[in-house]
N, C-alpha and C positions, 0 to 999 in steps of 0.2 A: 421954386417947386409949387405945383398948386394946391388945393387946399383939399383937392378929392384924392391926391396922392399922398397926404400928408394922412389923412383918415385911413386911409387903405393902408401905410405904415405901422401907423398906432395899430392896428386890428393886428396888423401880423406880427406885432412885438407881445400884445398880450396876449394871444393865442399860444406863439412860442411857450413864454412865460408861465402857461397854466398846464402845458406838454412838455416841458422842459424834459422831465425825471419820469414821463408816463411811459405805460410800458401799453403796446396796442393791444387793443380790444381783442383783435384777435387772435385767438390759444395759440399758443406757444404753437402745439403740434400740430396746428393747422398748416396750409401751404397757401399761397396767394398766387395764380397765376398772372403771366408777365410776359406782353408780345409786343411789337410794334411792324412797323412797316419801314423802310430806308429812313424816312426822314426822321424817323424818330429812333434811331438806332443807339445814338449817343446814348442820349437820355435814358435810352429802358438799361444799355448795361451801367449808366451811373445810378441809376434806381435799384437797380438787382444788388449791385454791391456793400450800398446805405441800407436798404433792408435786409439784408444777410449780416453783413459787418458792425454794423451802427446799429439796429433797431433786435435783431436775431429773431429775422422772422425765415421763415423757409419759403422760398422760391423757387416754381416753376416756369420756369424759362420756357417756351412755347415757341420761340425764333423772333425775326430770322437770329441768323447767324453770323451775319456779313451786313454790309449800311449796302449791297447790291438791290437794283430797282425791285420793289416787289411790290404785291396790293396790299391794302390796310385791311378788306373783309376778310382775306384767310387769316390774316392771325387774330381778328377780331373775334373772329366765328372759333377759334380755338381757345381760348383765354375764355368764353362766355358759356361754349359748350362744357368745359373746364369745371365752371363756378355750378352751371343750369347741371350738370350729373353730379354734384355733392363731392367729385374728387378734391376741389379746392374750393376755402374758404370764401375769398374773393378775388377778382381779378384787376389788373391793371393795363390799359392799351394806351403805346400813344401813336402816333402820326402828327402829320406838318399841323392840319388845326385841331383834330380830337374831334371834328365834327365828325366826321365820315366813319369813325372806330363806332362811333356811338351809334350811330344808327346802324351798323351793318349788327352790332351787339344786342341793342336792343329787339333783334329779328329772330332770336335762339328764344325760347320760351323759358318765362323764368326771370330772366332778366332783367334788370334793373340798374341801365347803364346813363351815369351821369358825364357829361360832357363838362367839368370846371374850370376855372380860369383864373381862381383867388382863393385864397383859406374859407372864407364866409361863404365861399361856393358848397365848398369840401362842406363843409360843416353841416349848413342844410342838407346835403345829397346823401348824408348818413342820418343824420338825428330828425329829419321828418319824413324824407323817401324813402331809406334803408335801402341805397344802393349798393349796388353787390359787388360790379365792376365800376370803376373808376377808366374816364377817359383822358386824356390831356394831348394840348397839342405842344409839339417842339418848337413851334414857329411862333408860340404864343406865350409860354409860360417859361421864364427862364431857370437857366439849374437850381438854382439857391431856394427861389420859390418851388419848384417844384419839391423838393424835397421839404423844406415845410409840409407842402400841400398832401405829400402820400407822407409823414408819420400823424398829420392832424387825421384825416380818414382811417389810417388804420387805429385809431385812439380813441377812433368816436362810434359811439353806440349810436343804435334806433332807439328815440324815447317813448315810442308806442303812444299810450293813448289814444287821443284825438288824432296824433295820425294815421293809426294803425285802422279806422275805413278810410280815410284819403289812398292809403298803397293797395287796401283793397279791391277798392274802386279802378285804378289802375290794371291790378292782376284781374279784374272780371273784364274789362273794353280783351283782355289780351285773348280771355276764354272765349268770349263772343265770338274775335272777328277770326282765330283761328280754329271756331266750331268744336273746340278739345276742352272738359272739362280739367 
């Protein structure tokens, strides 16, 4: 085993360890929307059922419905549209890599859609970005990790301060280039 995969174990044993018994940040009565595209099919209904069953968060299923071929930007743009009109707390998208969820999410105003691929990812993309929707790919991140990875994000706060003008800063490039305060 090498010695960055041994590192990257440690992180995800003590991250567990410190989430073990956490209950997510996000309120009870909030909803989390949750969509993918085929390839990531699997994945969003073993996510939907860990976050309903295991975590007791409420979820909005956005589709598809079937693992049949389909695009990653409609359910991206629906999971994000979801989060950007305050119906749902946050959302979750995955597809083959999470690249393509992320960008078509990040296009809905509002949004704050991180693309991750490790716990320490998750972790930053809440507690300094205050990302809203969460990306992941299926091709990239396997079940077990994945499922660390969305109860560590839904557990983790924005710790403001010093970065609350970093996301700023962000939200204003967003106001510029789409001319809309």
């Amino acid at each position: 085993m090498t010695t960055d995969r041994k590192r990257v174990e440690a992180v995800v044993r003590d991250v567990l360890a410190e989430t073990e018994h956490v209950k997510p940040a996000v309120r009870e009565s909030a909803v989390v929307a949750l969509g993918s595209d085929h390839a990531g099919f699997a994945l969003k209904e073993t996510l939907k059922r860990y976050m309903t069953e295991e975590l007791g968060v409420s979820v909005r299923d956005v589709g598809p419905e079937t693992n049949a071929p389909c695009d990653y930007p409609d359910f991206a743009a629906l999971v994000a549209r979801a989060v950007a009109r305050g119906e749902c707390a946050r959302g979750i998208v995955i597809d083959g890599a999470g690249i393509g969820s992320a960008m078509a999410a990040n296009k809905v105003r509002g949004i704050r859609a991180a693309c991750c691929h490790d716990v320490r990812t998750v972790v930053n993309s809440r507690s300094h970005n205050n990302a809203n929707v969460l990306t992941l790919g299926a091709g990239v991140v396997g079940r077990g990790l994945a499922l660390q990875m969305v109860r560590t994000w839904l557990s983790t706060d924005f710790e403001g301060g010093r970065h609350e003008k970093r996301v700023a800063k962000v939200m204003e490039l967003e106001r510029e280039w789409t001319g809309k305060s």
